[in-house]
KEKE-3310 file (N, C-alpha, C; in steps of 0.2 Angstrom, whole numbers, plus 5000, padded with zeros to 4 digits):
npx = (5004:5003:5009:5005:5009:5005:5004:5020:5024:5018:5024:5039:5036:5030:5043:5053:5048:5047:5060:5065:5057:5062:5076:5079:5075:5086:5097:5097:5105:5100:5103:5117:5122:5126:5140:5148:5147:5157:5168:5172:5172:5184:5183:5182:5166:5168:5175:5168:5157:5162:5164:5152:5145:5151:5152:5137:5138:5144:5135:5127:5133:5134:5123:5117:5127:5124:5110:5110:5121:5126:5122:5127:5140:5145:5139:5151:5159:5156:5151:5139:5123:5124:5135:5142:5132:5136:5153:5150:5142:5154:5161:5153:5151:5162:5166:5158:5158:5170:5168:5158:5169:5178:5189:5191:5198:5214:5219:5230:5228:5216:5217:5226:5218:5208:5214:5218:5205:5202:5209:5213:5220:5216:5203:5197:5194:5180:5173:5178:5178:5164:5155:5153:5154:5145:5136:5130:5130:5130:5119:5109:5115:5114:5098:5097:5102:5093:5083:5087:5086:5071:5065:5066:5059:5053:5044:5042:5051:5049:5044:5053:5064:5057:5056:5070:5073:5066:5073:5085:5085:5078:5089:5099:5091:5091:5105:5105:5097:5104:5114:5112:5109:5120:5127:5119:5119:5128:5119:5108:5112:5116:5110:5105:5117:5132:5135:5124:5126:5136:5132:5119:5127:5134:5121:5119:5130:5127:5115:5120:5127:5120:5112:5124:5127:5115:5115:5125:5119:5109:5115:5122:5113:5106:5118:5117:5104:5106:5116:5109:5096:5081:5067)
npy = (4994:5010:5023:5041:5056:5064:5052:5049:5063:5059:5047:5052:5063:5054:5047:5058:5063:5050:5047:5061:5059:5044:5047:5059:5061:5051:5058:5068:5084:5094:5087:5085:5100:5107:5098:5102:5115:5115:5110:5121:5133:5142:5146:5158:5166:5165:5154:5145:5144:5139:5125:5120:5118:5109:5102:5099:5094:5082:5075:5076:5068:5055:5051:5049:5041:5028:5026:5024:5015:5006:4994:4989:4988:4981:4970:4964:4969:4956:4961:4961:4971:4972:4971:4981:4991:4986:4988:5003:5008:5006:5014:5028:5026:5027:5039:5047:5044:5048:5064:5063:5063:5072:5084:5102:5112:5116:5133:5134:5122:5122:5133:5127:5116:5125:5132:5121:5118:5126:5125:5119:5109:5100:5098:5083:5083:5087:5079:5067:5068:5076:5074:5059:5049:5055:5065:5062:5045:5026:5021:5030:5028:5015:5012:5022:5015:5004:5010:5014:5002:4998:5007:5007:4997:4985:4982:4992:5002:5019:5022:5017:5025:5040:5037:5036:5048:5056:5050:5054:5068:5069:5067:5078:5088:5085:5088:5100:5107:5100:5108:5122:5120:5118:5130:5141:5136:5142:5155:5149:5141:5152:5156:5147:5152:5152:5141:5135:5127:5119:5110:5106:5102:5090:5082:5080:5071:5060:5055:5053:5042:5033:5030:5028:5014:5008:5006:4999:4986:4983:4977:4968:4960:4954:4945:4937:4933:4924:4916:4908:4904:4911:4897)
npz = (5000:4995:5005:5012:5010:5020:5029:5031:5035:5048:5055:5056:5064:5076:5077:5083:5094:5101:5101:5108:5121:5125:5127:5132:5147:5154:5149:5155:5157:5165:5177:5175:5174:5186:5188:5175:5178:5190:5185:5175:5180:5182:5168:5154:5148:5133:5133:5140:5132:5121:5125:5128:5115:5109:5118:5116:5101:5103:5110:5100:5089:5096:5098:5088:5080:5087:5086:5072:5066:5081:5082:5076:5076:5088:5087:5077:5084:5092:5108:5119:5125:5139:5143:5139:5148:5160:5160:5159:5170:5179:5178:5178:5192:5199:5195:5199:5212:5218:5215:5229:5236:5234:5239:5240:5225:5223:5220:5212:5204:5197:5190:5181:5177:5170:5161:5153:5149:5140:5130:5111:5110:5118:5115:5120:5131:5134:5129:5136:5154:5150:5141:5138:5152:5158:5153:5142:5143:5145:5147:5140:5128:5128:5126:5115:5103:5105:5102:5089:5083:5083:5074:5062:5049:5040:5033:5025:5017:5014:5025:5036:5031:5035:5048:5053:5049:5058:5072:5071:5068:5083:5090:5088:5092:5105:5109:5104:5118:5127:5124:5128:5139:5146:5143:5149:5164:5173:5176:5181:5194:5201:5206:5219:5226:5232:5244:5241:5229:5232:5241:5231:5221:5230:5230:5216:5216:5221:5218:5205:5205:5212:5198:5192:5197:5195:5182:5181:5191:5181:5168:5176:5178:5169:5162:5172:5168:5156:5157:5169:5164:5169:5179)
capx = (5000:5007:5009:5004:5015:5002:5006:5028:5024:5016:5028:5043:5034:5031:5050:5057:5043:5050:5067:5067:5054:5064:5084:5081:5076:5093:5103:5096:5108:5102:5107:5124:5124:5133:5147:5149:5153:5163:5172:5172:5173:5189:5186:5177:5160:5168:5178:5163:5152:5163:5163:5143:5143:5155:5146:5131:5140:5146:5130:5122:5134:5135:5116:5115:5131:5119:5104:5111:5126:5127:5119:5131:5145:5143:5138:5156:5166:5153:5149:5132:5120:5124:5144:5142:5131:5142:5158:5149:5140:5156:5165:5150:5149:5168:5167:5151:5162:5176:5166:5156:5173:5182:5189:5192:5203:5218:5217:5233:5225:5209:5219:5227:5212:5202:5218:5216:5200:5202:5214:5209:5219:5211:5194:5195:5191:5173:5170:5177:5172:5159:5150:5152:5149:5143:5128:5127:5131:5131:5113:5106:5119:5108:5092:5097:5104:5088:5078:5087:5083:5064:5063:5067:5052:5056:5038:5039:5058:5050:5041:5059:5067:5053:5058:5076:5074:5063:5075:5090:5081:5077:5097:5100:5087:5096:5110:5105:5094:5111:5120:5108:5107:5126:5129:5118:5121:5130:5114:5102:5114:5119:5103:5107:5123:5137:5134:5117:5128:5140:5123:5116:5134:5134:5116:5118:5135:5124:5110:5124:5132:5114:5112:5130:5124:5110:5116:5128:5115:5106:5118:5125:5107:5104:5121:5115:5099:5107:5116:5104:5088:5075:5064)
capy = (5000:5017:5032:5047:5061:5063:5046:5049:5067:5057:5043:5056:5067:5052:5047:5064:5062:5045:5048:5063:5055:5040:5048:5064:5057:5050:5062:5073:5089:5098:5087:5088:5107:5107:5097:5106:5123:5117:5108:5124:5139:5150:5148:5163:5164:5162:5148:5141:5145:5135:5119:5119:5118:5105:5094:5097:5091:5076:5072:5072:5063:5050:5047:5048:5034:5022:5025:5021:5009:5005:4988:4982:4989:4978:4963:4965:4964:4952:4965:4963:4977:4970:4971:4988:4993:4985:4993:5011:5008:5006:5023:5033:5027:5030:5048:5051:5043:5052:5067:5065:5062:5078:5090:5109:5110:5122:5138:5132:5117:5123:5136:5122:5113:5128:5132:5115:5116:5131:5122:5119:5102:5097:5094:5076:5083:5088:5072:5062:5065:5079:5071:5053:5047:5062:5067:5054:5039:5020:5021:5034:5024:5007:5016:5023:5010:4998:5012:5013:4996:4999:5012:5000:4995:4979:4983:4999:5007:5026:5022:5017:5032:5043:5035:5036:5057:5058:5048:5060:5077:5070:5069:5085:5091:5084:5091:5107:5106:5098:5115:5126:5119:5121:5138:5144:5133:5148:5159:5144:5138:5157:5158:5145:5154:5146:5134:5129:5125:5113:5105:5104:5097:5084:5078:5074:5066:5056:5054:5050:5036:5029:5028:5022:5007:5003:5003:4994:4982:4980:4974:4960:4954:4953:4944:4932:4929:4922:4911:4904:4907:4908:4892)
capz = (5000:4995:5012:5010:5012:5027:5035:5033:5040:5056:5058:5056:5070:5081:5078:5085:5100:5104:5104:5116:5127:5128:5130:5137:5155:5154:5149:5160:5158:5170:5186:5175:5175:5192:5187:5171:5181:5192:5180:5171:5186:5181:5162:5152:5144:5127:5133:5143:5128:5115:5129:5129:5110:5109:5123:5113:5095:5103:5109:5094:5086:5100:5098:5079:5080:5091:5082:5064:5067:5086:5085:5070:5080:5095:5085:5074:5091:5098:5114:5121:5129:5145:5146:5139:5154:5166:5160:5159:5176:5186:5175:5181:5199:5198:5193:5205:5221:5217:5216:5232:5243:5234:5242:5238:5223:5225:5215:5207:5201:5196:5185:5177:5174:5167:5156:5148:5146:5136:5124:5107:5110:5123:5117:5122:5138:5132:5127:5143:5155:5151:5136:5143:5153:5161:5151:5137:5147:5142:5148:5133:5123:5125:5124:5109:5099:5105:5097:5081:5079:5081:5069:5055:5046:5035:5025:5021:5016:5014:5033:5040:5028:5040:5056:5053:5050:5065:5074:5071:5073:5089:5093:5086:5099:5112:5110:5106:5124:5132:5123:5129:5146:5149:5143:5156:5168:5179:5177:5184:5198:5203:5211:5225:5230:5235:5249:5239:5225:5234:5243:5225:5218:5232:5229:5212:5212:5226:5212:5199:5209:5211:5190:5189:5202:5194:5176:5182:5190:5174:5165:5178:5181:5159:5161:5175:5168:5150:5162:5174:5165:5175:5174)
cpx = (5004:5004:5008:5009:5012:5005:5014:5028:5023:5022:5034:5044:5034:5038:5053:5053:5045:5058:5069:5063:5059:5072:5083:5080:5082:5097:5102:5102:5108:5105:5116:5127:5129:5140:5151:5152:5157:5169:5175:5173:5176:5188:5180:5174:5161:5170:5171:5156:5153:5163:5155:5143:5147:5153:5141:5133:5139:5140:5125:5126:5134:5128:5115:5119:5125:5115:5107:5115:5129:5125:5124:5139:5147:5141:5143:5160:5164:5154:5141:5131:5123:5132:5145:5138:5134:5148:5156:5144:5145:5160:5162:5149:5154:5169:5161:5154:5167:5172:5162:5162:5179:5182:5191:5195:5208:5216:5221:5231:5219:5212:5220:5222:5209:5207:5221:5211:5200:5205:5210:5210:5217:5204:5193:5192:5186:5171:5173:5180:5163:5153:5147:5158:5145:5134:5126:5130:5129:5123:5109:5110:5114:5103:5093:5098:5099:5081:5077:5085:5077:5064:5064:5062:5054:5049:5039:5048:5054:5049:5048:5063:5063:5057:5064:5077:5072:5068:5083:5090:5081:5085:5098:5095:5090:5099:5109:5100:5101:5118:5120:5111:5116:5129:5126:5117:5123:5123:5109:5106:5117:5113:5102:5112:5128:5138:5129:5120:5132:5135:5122:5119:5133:5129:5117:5123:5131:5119:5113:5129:5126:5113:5119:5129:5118:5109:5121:5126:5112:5110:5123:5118:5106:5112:5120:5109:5100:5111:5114:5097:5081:5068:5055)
cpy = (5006:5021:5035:5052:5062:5060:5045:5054:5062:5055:5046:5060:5063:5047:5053:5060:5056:5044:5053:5062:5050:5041:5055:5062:5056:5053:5068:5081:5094:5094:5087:5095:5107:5105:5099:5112:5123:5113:5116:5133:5145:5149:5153:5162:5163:5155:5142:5141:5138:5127:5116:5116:5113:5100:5093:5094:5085:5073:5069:5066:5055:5046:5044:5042:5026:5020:5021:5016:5005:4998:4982:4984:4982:4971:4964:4964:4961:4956:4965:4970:4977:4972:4980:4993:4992:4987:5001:5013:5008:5012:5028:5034:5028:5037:5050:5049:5046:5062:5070:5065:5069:5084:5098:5110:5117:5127:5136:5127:5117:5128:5132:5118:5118:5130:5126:5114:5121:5131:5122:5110:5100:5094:5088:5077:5085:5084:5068:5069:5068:5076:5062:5052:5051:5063:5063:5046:5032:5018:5022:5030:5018:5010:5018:5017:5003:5005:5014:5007:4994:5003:5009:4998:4991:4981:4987:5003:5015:5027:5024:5023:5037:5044:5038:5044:5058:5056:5053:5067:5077:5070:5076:5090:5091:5086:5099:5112:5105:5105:5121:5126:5121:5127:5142:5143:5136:5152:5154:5142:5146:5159:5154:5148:5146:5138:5130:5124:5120:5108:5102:5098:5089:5080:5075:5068:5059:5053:5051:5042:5031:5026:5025:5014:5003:5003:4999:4986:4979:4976:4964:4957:4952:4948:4937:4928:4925:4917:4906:4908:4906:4902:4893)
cpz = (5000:5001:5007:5012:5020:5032:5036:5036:5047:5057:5060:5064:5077:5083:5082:5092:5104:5105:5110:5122:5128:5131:5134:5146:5157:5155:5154:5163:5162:5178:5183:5175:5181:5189:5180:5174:5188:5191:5177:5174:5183:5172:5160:5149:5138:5130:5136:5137:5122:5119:5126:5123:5109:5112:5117:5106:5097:5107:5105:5089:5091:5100:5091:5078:5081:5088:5076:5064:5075:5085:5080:5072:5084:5094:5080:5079:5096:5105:5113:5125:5134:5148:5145:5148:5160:5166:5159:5165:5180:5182:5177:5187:5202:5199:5200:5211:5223:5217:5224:5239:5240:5239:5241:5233:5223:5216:5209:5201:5197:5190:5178:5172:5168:5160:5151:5146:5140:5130:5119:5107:5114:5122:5118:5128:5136:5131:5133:5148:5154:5145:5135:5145:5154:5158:5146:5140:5143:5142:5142:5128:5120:5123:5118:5102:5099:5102:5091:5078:5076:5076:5063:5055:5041:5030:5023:5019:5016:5021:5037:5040:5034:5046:5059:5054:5057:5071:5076:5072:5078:5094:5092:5093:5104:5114:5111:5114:5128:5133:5128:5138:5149:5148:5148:5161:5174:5181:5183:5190:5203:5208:5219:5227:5230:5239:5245:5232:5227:5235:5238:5222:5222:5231:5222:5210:5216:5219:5206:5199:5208:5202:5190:5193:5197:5185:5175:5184:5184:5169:5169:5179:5174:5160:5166:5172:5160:5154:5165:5171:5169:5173:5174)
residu = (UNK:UNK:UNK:UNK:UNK:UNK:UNK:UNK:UNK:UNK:UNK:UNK:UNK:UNK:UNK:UNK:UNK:UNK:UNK:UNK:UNK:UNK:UNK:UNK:UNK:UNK:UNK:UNK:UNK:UNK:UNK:UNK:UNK:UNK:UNK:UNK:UNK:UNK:UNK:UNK:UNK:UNK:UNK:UNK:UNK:UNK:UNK:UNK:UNK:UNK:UNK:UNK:UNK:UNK:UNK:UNK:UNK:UNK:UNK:UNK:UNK:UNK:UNK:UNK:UNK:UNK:UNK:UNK:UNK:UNK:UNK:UNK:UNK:UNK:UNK:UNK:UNK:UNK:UNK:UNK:UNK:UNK:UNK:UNK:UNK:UNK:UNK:UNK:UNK:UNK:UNK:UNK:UNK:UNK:UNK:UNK:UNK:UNK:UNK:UNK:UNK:UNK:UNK:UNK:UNK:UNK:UNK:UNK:UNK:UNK:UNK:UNK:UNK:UNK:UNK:UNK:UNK:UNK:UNK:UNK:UNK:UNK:UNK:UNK:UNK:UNK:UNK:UNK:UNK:UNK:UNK:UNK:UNK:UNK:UNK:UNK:UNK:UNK:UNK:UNK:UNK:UNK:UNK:UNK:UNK:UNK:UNK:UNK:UNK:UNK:UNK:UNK:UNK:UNK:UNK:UNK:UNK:UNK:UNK:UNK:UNK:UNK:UNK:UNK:UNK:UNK:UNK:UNK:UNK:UNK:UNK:UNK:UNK:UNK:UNK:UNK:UNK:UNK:UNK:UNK:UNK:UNK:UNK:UNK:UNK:UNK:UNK:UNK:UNK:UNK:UNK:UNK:UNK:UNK:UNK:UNK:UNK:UNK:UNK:UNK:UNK:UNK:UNK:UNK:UNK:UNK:UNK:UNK:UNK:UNK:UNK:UNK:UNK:UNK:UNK:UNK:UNK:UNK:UNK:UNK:UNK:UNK:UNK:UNK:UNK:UNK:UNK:UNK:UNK:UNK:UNK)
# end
């Protein structure tokens, strides 16, 4: 049966809708705003501006990857969903324990840091740890890469054609949401003050520890139940 231009509009439209309903949850760039600026303290709003947009690239590309080739990645160097979740469950709860037992960092050191961050070579620090695990994490990974697969429609090639746009507009959204969120990240957390932004920081590395736990979890119980399936 021929679509109508009508029915690939839809499909297209409930592609975008299903992509940032199901990864933004996850990515959730505002509980990483915190750790974005104080990652990011002594560097200037250009320098803190060109970061944001640079997280936000490499988020779309990290989603757009998963969606369209993530699945045939992964079945190429035989890696299941499950090993992924468990090697980027224990990188997150890593960086989040390491986070809630830091302490102050010297003005020298933080100089340092911000003066790397501001490198051009440096950008790998944009992408680890601030673009993963941080905000695109193993988490939005799977999620992604089990929703490129749906989007595939074996009856219909223009349907899947559809899917697949809607599917990447919805990364590109993301990103530009994840840009967005971290360029103003100072404005929005300037309003707790100081102490409420430490409080804030502690809470979500605490919040962040928890998701590195329990995608760490899901993958050793998906790893167990392939094992000992249940009878």
């Amino acid at each position: 049966m021929e679509l109508s231009v009508t029915d690939l509009l839809a499909a297209y439209a409930k592609s975008v809708l299903f992509v940032v309903a199901g990864v933004l949850p996850i990515i959730n760039p505002l509980a990483t705003a915190p750790i974005f600026v104080d990652l990011t303290r002594e560097l200037s709003d250009d320098s803190r501006l060109w970061l944001a947009r640079r997280v936000g690239r490499y988020v779309m590309v990290l989603l757009m990857g998963a969606m369209l080739i993530g699945s045939y990645v992964l079945h190429i160097f035989g890696i299941s969903l499950p090993v992924v979740r468990v090697a980027g469950g224990m990188i997150v709860a890593s960086i989040a324990w390491d986070m809630l037992h830091a302490q102050q960092i010297a003005s020298k050191d933080t100089a340092s840091m911000a003066q790397s961050l501001s490198d051009e070579r440096a950008r790998i620090k944009a992408f680890y740890p601030l673009t993963f695990p941080l905000t695109c994490g193993p988490g939005s990974i799977a999620v992604s890469i089990a929703i490129g697969a749906s989007l595939h429609t074996r009856s219909s090639l223009p349907t899947t054609i559809a899917n697949m746009a809607g599917g990447l507009t919805g990364a590109v959204l993301l990103g530009l949401v994840a840009a967005l969120t971290f360029r103003y990240a100072p404005r929005l957390l300037r309003l707790l003050g100081e102490t409420g932004q430490i409080v804030f920081l502690r809470l979500m590395a605490f919040v962040l520890l928890c998701v590195g736990v329990e995608i760490l979890w899901d993958g050793v119980r998906a790893l167990l139940v392939s094992v000992w399936p249940a009878p």
